[in-house]
matplotlib code that plots the C-alpha trace (Angstrom):
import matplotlib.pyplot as plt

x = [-59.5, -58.9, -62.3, -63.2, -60.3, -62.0, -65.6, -64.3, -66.0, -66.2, -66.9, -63.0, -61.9, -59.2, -59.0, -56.7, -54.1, -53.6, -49.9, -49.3, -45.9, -45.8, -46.0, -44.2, -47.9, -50.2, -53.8, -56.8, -59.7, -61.8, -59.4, -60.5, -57.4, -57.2, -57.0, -54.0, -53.8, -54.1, -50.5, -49.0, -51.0, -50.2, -52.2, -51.3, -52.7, -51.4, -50.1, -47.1, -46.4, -47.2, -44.3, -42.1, -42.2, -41.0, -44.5, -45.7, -48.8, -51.3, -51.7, -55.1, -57.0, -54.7, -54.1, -52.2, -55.2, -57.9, -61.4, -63.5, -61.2, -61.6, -59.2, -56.2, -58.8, -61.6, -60.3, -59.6, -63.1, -64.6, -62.6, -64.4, -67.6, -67.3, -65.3, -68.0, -71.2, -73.3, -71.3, -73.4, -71.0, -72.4, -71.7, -70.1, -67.7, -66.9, -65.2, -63.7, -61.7, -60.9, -63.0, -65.4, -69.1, -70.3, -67.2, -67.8, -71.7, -70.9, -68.5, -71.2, -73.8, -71.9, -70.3, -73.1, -76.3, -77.0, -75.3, -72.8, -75.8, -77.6, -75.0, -74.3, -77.7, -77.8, -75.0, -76.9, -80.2, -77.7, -76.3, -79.2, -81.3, -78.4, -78.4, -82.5, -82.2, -79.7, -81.6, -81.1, -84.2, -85.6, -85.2, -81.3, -80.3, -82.4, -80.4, -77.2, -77.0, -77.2, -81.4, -82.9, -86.5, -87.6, -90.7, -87.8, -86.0, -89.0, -90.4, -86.7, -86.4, -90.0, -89.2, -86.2, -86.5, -90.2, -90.8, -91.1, -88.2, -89.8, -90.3, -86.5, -86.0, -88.3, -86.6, -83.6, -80.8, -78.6, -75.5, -74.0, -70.7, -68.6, -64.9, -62.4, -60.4, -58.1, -61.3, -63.1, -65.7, -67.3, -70.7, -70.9, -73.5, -74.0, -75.9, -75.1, -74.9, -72.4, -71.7, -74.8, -73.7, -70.8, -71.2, -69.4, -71.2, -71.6, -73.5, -76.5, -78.8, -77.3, -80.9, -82.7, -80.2, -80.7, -84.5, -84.3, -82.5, -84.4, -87.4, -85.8, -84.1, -87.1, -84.4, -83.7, -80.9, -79.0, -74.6, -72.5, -70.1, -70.5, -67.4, -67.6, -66.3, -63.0, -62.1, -64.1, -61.6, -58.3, -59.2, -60.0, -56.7, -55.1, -56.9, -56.0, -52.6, -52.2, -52.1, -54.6, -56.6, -60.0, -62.3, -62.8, -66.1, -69.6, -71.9, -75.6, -77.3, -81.1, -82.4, -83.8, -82.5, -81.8, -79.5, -77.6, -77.0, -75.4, -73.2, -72.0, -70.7, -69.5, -67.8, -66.0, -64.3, -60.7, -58.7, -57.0, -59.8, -62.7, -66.1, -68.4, -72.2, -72.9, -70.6, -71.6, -74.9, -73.2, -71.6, -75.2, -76.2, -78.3, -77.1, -80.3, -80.6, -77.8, -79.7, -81.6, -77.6, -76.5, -79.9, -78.8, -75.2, -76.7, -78.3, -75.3, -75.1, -71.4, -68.9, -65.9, -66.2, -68.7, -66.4, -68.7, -66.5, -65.1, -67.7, -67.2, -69.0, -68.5, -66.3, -64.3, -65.1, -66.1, -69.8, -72.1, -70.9, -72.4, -69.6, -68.3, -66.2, -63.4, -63.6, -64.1, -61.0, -58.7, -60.0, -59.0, -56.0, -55.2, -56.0, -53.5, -50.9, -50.8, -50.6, -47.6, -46.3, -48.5, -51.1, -54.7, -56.2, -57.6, -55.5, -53.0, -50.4, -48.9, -46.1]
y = [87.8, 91.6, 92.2, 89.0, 91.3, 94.8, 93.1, 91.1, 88.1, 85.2, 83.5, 83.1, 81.9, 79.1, 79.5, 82.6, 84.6, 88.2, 89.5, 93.2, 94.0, 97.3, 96.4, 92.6, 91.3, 88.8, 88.4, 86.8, 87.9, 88.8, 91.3, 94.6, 96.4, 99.2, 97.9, 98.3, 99.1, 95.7, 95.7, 95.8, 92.2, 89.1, 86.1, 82.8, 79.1, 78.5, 80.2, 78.2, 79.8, 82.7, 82.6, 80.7, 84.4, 86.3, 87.4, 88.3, 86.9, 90.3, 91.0, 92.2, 89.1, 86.1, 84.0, 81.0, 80.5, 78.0, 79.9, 79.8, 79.4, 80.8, 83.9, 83.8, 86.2, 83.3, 80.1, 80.2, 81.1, 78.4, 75.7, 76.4, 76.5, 73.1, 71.5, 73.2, 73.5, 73.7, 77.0, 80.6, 83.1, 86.7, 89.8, 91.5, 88.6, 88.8, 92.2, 91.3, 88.9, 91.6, 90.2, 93.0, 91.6, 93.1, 91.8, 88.1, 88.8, 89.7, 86.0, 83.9, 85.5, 85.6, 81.8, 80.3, 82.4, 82.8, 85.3, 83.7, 83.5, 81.4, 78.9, 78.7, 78.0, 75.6, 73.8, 73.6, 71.4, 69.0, 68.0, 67.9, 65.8, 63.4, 63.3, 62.4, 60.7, 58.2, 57.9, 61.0, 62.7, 65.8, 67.7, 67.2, 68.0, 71.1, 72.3, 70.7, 72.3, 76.5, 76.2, 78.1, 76.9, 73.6, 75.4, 77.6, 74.9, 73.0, 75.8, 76.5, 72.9, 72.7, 75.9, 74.4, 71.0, 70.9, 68.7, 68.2, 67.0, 64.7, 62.4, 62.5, 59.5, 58.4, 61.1, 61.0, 63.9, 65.3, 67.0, 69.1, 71.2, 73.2, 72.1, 73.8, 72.3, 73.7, 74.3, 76.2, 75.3, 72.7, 71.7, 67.9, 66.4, 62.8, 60.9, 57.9, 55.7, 57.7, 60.3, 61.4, 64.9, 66.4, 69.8, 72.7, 75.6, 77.4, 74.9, 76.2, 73.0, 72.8, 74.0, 72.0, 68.7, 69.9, 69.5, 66.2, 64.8, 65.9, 63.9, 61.2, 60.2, 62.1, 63.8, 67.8, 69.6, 70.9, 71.8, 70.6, 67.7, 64.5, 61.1, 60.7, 64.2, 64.0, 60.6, 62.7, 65.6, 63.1, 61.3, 64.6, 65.8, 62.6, 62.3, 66.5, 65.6, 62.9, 60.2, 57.7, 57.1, 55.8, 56.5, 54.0, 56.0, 54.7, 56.4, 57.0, 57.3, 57.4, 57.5, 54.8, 51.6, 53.0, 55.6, 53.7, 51.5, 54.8, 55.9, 52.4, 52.3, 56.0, 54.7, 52.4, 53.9, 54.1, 56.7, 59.3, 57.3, 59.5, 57.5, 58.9, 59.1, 56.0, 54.1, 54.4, 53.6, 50.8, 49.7, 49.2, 47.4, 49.5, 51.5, 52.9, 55.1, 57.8, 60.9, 59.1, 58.2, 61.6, 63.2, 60.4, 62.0, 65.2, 64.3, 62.7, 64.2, 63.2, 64.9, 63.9, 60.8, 59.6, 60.6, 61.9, 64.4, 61.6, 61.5, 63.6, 63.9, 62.2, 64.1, 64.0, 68.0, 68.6, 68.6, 69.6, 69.8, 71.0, 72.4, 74.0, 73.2, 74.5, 72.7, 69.4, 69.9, 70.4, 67.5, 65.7, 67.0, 66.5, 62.5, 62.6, 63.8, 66.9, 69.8, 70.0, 73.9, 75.0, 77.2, 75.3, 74.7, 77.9, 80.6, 82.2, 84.0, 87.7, 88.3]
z = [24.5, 25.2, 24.6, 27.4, 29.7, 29.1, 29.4, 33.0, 31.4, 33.8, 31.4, 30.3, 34.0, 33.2, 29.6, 29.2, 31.5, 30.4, 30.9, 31.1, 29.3, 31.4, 34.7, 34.4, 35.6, 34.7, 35.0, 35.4, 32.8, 35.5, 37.0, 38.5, 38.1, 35.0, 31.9, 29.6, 26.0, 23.5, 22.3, 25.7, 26.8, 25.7, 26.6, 28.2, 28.2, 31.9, 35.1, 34.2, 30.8, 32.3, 34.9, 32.4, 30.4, 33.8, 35.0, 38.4, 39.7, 40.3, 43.9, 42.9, 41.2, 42.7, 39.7, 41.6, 43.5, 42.2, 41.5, 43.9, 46.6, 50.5, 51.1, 53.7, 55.8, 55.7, 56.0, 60.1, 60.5, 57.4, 59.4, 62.7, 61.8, 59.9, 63.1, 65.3, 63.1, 66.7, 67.5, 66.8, 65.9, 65.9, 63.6, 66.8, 67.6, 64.1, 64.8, 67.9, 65.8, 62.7, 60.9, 58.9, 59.1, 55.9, 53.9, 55.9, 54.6, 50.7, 50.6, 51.9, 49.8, 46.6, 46.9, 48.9, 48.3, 51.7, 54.8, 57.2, 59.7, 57.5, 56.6, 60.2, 60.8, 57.7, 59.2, 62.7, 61.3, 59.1, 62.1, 64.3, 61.0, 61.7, 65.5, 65.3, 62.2, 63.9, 67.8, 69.1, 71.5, 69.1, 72.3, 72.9, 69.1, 69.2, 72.7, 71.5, 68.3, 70.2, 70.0, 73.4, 72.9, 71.4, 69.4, 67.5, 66.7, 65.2, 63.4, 61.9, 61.3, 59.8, 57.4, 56.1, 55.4, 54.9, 57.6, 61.4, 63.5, 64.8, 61.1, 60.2, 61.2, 58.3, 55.7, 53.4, 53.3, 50.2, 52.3, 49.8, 49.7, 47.8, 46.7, 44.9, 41.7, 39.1, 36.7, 39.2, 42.0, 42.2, 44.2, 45.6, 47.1, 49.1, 51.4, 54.1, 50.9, 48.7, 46.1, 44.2, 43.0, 41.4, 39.5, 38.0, 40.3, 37.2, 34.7, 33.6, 34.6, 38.1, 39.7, 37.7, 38.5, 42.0, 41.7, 40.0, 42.8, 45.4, 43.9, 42.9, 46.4, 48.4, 50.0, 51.0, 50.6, 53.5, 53.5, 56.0, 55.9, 54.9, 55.7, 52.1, 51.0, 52.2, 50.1, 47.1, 48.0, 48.1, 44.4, 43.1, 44.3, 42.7, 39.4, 38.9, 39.7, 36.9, 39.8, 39.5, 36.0, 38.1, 41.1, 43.8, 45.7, 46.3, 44.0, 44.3, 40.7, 40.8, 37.4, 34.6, 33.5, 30.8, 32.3, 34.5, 31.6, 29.7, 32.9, 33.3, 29.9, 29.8, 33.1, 31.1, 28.0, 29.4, 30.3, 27.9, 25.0, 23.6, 22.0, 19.9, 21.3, 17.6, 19.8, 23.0, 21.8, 20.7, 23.7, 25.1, 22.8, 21.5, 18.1, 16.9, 20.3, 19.8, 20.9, 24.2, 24.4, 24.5, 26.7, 29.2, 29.0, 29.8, 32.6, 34.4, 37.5, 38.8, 36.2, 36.0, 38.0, 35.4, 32.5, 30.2, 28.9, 26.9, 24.5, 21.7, 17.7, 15.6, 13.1, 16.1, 17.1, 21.1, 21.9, 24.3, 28.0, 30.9, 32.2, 29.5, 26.2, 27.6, 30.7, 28.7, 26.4, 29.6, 31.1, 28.1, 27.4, 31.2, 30.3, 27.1, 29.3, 26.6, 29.6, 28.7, 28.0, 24.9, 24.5, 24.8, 20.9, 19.9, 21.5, 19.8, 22.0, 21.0, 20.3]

ax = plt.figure().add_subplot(projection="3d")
ax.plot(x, y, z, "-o")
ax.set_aspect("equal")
plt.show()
């Protein structure tokens, strides 16, 4: 762990705090503040334990906030943009309002992979797609949504989705979004029908997932917002909270029978119970097929929702997940009502 604090490894996010004995402060593992010497840090499981032991939050790293999350500075300026995704809001009204372009810039590029100018314009075409999608003239969504000239607007619209403006009445779209939780960022995604995505930003097969979907449902990817993320937002709230023990949201799940068959059945082990991937095979019906069981885990693309953190080996041990071991054993501890103060299995804390 004081290698993971020395290192900044991101890696550690949520599994350790780091308090400094010196200064009465404690830490994320990622903090850019000078590093102590190992005898004067121990380690936590929890912001909780952590504050418990008399610790100060660093003013530097923010531990009580959830990774991933807006700043103070941003969040006036997030919120208007998604109440008023038509509005173009320029690097030099930026300043006007104390806000520092370049730092603005660095956010959006480093938790969206684009500037503010392109998520603004990103914004822009999801709700024009919608506006033509649903009976609107391609001429009013283009002036509607800040365009000057209708031939910018199509070539804009034709770069970024692939097709003209004119054929989205004919074409599918994946709004997606990022939300925070107490295990770090997540990115959803949905259409008109429901939920179809719901990643950890950082999984290694999120492109790939991302890919996958856009073939399966013939659909592009744009952000914006979508009436089915704020219910998403409110269970997620719930479930994090130890308040409700299912998920009442439409889901879209393109795949194989065979793969719906396996997220049906992982949507049915109950709460706070762990199968192996033998008996989820099982479950199906089918024992002999344990490891197209557990690829078919792997390529569920709504975490948590679809539990398949619930699977584990056989010897009882945690197994692949695509968000992480660490993130898996929280989530079951969470359901076993074991969050109790502790450090997590596997840390030891210093005296």
């Amino acid at each position: 762990m004081y290698q993971a604090l020395v290192r900044k490894d991101s890696q550690f996010e949520g599994i350790f705090f780091a308090a400094i004995k010196t200064t009465g402060i404690f830490c994320r593992p990622t903090c850019r503040a000078r590093k102590p010497k190992p005898e004067n840090v121990e380690y936590f499981a929890s912001v909780k334990e952590a504050m418990d032991h008399g610790y100060r939050p660093c003013k530097v790293c923010h531990p009580l906030q959830m990774k991933g999350r807006a700043p103070e500075w941003l969040q006036g300026l997030l919120q208007e943009v998604r109440d008023n995704p038509e509005a173009r809001i320029k690097d030099w009204q930026l300043e006007s309002r104390g806000l520092n372009a370049s730092r603005v810039r660095r956010w959006f590029q480093k938790h969206y992979g684009m500037t503010f100018q392109a998520f603004q314009r990103m914004l822009r075409l999801n709700q024009a797609f919608g506006q033509i999608k649903y009976g609107e003239r391609v001429t009013d969504a283009a002036f509607q949504n800040g365009y000057d000239s209708l031939s910018g607007f199509g070539e804009t619209f034709k770069k970024t989705t692939g097709f003209a403006p004119s054929r989205s009445r004919d074409k599918a779209l994946i709004t997606i979004t990022r939300m925070e939780t107490p295990l770090g960022p997540m990115l959803a995604g949905a259409t008109q029908e429901g939920i179809c995505l719901l990643e950890f930003t950082d999984r290694r097969m999120l492109e790939t997932q991302l890919e996958r979907l856009k073939k399966l449902l013939k659909a592009e990817l744009l952000p914006g917002e979508n009436p089915h993320f704020a219910e998403l937002v409110r269970q997620l709230r719930a479930y994090f909270a130890c308040r409700i023990k299912t998920f009442n949201l439409p889901l879209v799940l393109p795949g194989t029978d065979f793969q719906r068959q396996v997220w049906q059945a992982l949507r049915a082990i109950p709460y706070g119970e762990t199968r192996s991937y033998r008996q989820q095979a099982e479950a199906i019906g089918n024992p002999a097929a344990v490891r197209a069981v557990a690829r078919a885990n792997g390529d569920n693309r709504i975490a948590i929702i679809i539990p398949c953190h619930r699977v584990i080996g056989a010897d009882g041990k945690l197994t692949g997940y695509g968000g992480g071991l660490w993130r898996k054993q929280r989530l079951l501890e969470l359901e076993r009502d074991v969050v109790a103060p502790g450090p997590v299995a596997g840390l030891k804390l210093v005296d």
